[in-house]
C-alpha positions as CSV (number, residue, x, y, z in Angstrom):
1,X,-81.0,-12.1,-55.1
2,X,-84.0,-11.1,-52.8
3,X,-86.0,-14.4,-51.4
4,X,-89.4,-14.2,-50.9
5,X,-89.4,-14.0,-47.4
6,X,-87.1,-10.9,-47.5
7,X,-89.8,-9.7,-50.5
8,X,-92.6,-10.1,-48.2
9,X,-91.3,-7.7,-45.6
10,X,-90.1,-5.4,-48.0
11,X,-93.3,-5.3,-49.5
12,X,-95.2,-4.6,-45.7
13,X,-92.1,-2.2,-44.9
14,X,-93.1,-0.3,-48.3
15,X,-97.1,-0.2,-47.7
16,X,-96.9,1.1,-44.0
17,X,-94.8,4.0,-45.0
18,X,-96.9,4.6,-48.5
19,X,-99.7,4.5,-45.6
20,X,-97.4,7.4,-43.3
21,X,-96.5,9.2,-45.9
22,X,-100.2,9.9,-47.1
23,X,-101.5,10.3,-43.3
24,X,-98.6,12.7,-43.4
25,X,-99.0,14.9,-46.4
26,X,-102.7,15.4,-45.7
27,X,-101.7,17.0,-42.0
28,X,-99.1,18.9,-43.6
29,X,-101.5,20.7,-46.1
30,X,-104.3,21.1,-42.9
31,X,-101.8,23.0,-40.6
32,X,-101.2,26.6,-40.4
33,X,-98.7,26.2,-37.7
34,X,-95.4,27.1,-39.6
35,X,-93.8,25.3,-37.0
36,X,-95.7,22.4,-37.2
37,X,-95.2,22.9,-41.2
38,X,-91.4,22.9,-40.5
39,X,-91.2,19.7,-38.7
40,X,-94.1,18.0,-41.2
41,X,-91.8,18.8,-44.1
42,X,-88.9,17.4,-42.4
43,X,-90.9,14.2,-42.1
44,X,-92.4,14.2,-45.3
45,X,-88.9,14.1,-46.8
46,X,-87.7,11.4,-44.6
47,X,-90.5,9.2,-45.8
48,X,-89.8,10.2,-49.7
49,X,-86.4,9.1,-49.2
50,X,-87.3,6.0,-47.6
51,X,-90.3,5.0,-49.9
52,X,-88.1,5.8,-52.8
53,X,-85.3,3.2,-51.8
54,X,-87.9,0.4,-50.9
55,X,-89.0,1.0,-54.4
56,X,-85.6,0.5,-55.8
57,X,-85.3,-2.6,-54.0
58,X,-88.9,-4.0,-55.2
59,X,-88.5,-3.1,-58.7
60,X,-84.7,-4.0,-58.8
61,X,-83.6,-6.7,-61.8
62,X,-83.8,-9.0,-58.8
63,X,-87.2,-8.5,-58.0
64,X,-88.7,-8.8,-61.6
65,X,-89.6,-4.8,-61.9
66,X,-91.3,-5.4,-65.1
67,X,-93.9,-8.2,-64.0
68,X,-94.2,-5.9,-60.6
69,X,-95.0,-2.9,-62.2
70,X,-97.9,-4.3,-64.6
71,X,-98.9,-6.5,-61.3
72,X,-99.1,-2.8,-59.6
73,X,-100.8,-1.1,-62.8
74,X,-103.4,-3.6,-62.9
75,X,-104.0,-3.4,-58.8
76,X,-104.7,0.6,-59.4
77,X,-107.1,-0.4,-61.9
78,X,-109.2,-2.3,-59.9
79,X,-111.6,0.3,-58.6
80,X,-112.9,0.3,-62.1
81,X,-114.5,-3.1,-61.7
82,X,-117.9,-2.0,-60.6
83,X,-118.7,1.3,-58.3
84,X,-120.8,3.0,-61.0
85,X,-123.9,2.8,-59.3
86,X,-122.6,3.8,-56.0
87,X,-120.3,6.7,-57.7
88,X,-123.4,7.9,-59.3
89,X,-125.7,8.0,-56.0
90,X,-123.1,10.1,-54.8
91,X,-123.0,12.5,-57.3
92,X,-126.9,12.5,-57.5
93,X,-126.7,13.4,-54.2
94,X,-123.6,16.4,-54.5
95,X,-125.8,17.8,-57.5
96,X,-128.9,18.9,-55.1
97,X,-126.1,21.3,-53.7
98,X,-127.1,24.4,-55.8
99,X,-125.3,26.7,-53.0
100,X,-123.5,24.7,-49.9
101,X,-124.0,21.0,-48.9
102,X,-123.7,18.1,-46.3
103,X,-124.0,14.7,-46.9
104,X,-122.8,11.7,-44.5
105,X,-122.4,8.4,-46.2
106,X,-121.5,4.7,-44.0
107,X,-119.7,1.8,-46.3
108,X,-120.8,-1.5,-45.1
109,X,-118.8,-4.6,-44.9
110,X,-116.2,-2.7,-46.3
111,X,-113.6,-5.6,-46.5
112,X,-115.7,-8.3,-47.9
113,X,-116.6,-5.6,-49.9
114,X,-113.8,-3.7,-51.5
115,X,-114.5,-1.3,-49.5
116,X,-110.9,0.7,-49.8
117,X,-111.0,0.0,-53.5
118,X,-114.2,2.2,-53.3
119,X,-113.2,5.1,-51.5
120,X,-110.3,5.7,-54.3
121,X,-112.6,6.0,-56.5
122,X,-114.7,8.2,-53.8
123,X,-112.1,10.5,-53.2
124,X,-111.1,11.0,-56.9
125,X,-114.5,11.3,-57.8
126,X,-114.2,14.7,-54.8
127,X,-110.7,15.2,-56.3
128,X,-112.3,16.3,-60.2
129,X,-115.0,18.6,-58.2
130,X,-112.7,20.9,-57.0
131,X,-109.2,21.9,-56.8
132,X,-109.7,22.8,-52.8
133,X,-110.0,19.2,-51.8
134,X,-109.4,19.1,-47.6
135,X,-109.3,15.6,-46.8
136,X,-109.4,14.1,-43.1
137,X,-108.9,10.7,-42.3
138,X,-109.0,9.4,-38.9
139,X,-109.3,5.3,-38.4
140,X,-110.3,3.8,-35.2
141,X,-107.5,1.2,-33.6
142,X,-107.3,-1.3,-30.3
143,X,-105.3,1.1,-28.9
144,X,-107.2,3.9,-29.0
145,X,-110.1,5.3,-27.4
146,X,-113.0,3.9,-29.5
147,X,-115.8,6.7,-28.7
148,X,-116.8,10.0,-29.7
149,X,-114.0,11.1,-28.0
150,X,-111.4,9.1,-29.7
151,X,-113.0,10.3,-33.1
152,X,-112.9,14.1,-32.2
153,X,-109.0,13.7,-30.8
154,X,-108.4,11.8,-34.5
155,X,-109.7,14.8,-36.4
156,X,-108.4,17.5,-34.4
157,X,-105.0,16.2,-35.2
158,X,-105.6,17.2,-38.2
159,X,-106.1,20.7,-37.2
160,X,-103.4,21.6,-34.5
161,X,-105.7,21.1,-31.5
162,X,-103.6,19.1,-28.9
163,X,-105.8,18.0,-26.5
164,X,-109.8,16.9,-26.4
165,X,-111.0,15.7,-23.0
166,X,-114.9,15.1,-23.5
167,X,-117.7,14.5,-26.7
168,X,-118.5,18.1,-26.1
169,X,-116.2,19.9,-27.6
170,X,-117.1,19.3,-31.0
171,X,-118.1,23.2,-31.8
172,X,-114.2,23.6,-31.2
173,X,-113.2,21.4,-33.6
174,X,-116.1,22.0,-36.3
175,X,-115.1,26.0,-35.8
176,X,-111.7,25.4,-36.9
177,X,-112.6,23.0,-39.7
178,X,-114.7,26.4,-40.6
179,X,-111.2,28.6,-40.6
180,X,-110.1,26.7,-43.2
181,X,-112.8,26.8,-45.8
182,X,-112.8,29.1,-49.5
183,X,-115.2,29.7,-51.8
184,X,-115.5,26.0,-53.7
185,X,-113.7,23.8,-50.7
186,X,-114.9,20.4,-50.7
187,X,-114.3,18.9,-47.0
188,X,-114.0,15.5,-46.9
189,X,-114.0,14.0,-43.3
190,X,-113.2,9.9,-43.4
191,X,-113.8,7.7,-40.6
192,X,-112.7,4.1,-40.9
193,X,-112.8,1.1,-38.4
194,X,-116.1,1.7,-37.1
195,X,-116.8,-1.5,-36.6
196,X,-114.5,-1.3,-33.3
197,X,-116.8,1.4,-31.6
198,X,-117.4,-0.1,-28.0
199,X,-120.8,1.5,-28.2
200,X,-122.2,1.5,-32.1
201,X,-125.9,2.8,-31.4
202,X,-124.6,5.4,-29.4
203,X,-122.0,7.0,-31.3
204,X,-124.1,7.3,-34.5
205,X,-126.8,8.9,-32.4
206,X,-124.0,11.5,-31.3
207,X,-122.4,11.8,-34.4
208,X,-126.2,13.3,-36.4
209,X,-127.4,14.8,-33.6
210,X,-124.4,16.8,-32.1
211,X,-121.9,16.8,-34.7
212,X,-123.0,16.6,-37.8
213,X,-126.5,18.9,-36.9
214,X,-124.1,21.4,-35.6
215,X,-122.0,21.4,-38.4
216,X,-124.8,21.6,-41.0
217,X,-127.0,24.1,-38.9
218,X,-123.4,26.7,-39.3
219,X,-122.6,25.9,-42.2
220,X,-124.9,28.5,-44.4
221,X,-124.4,31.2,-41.9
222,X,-120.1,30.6,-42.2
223,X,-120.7,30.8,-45.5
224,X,-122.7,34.2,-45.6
225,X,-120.1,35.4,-42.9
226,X,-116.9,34.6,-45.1
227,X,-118.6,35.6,-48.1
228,X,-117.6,32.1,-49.9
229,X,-120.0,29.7,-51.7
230,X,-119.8,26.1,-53.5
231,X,-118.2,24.9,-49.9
232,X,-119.4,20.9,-49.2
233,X,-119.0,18.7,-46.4
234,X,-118.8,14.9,-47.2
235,X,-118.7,12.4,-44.5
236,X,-117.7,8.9,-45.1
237,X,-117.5,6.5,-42.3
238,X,-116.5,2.9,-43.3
239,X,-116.8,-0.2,-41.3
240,X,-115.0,-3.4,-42.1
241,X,-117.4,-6.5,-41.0
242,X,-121.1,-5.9,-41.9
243,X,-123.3,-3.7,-39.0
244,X,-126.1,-2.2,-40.8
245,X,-128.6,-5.2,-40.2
246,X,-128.7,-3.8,-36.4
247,X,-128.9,-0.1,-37.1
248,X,-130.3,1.0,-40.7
249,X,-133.9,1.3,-38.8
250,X,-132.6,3.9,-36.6
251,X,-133.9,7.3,-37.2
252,X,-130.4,8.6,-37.8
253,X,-130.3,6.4,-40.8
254,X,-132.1,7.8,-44.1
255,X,-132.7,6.3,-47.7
256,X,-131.4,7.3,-51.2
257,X,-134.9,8.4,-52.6
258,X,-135.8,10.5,-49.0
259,X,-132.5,11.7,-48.5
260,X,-132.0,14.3,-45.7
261,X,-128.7,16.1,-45.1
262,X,-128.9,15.6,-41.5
263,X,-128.6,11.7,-41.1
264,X,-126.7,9.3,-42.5
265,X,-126.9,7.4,-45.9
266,X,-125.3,3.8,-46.3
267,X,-124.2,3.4,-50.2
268,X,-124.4,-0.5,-50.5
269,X,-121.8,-2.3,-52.1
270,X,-122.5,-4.9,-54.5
271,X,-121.3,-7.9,-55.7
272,X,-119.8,-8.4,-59.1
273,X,-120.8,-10.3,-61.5
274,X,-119.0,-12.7,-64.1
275,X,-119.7,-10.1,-66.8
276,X,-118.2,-7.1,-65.0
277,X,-114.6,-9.1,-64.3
278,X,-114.5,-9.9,-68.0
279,X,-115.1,-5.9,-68.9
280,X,-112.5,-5.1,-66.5
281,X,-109.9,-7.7,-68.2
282,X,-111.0,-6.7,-71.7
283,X,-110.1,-3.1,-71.2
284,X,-106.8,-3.5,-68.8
285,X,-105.4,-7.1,-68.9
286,X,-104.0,-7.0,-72.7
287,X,-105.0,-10.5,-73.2
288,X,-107.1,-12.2,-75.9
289,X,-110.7,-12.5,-75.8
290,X,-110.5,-16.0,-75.1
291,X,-108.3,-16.2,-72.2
292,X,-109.9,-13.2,-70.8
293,X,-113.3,-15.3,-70.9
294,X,-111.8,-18.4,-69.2
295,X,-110.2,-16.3,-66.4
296,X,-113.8,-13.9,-65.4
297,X,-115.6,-17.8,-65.7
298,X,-112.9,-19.5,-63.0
299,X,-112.3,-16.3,-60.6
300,X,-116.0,-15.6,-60.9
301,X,-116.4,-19.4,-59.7
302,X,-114.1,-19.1,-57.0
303,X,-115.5,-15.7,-55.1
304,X,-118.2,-17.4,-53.7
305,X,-121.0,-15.4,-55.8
306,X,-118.9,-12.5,-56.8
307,X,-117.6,-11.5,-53.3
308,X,-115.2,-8.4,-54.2
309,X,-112.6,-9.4,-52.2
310,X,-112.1,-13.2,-53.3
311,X,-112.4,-11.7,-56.8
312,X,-109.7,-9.2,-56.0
313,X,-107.0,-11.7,-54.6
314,X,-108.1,-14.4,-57.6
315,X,-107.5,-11.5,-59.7
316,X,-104.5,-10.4,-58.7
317,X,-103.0,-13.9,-58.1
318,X,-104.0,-15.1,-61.1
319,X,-102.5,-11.9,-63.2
320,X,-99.6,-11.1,-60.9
């Protein structure tokens, strides 16, 4: 018999690899080095192997696999709570696109917020828009370099470039995001942890007026050049504690209803209310109407006016 304790670690052992694995599989399908490819796929089946015996072990007789897969089923389901709004400024935005497109979006308070819950449902909405989906993800760390520098070495990772030694060399590593692109690619660049940016003001100001401009400013001609249309560029940069009070006034920054390809957009992420938790139980719990009620009333009560995350954990505690 597994004790908890040994659960617990099991459980952390499991998501750090589910976490490798994915970093993994989207380096993998961004290399063209066959070498590279080689060694990737080595890894990649390593990992499998691995995840697939921590599985086992959670899902074992031992470990109550029934009551851990519905406790996982109904965790996966959680993005459905209540991202419609946001989900539907974004496609708002995507459907101004009649030829190529840029947009740059910035989640705020993304873990009081549900922030990661959100960009599932971000990347799956980019996931039904095409079938050429190139997806990036670098997250800033303590050990790290947290600068413009740190960001470009992240991404070029991603694209077999081994070493970046200063913030200028961007146009290297926007030209070989450009190699990559077909006719109906959706590029989706992800930048989390940007809360830990020794210098906040100054990297957004980089970011739109080096970066991003460049990138946007090439993007058309690339386009014309390769002979390839339908190609987007979607930027979404998420910070964890809550940072737009000191910088949504800064010209970089731009608003839903005057929205400009060139600067950055934040999508606001909004509490939920009583009524959405008890739509969300009434279409994925499986539980009567009246204990659905009771439970939306007391987690509701207990998030602290419908906080995402302290609805989340009530949720999951309360149903696991």
């Amino acid at each position: 018999m597994v004790n908890d304790d040994r659960r617990k670690l099991i459980k952390l052992e499991y998501a750090n690899l589910v976490q490798e694995q994915e970093a993994c599989s989207n380096q993998y399908s961004s290399t063209i080095d066959e070498a590279e490819r080689v060694r990737l796929k080595r890894k990649l089946d390593n990992l499998d192997k691995k995840v697939d015996e921590l599985e086992r072990q959670l899902y074992s007789n031992d470990l109550n696999a029934d009551a851990n897969r519905r406790s996982r089923a109904l965790e996966d389901k959680l993005p459905k709570i209540d991202f419609k709004k946001q989900i539907t400024t974004v496609k708002n935005i995507l459907e101004q696109f009649t030829e190529d497109g840029a947009a740059l979006f910035l989640i705020n308070d993304s873990l009081n917020m549900a922030g990661d819950l959100f960009r599932l449902e971000f990347k799956k909405m980019l996931e039904e828009e095409t079938t050429d989906l190139k997806h990036y993800e670098v997250a800033f760390s303590i050990g790290r370099r947290l600068d413009e520098i740190g960001f470009l070495q992240g991404l070029g990772g991603h694209l077999g470039i081994d070493e970046i030694e200063n913030e200028r060399e961007y146009s290297t590593v926007i030209d070989k995001i450009f190699g990559f692109i077909g006719n109906g690619s959706i590029v989706f660049i992800e930048l989390r942890k940007i809360n830990l940016l020794s210098n906040r003001e100054d990297f957004f100001s980089w970011l739109v007026n080096n970066f991003w401009k460049t990138l946007v400013e090439k993007l058309s001609l690339i386009c014309q050049f390769k002979d390839i249309e339908q190609v987007k560029f979607i930027f979404l940069a998420m910070s964890d504690t809550d940072i737009c009070k000191e910088y949504a006034k800064l010209s970089c920054f731009c608003t839903e209803i005057e929205f400009d390809k060139y600067k950055i957009l934040e999508i606001p992420l909004k509490e939920w209310s009583e009524k959405d938790i008890r739509d969300w139980l009434t279409k994925h719990s499986g539980l009567s109407k009246e204990k659905n009620t009771a439970i939306a009333r007391d987690v509701y009560e207990s998030s602290r006016g419908g906080t995402p995350k302290n609805i989340r954990d009530a949720l999951m505690s309360t149903l696991s």
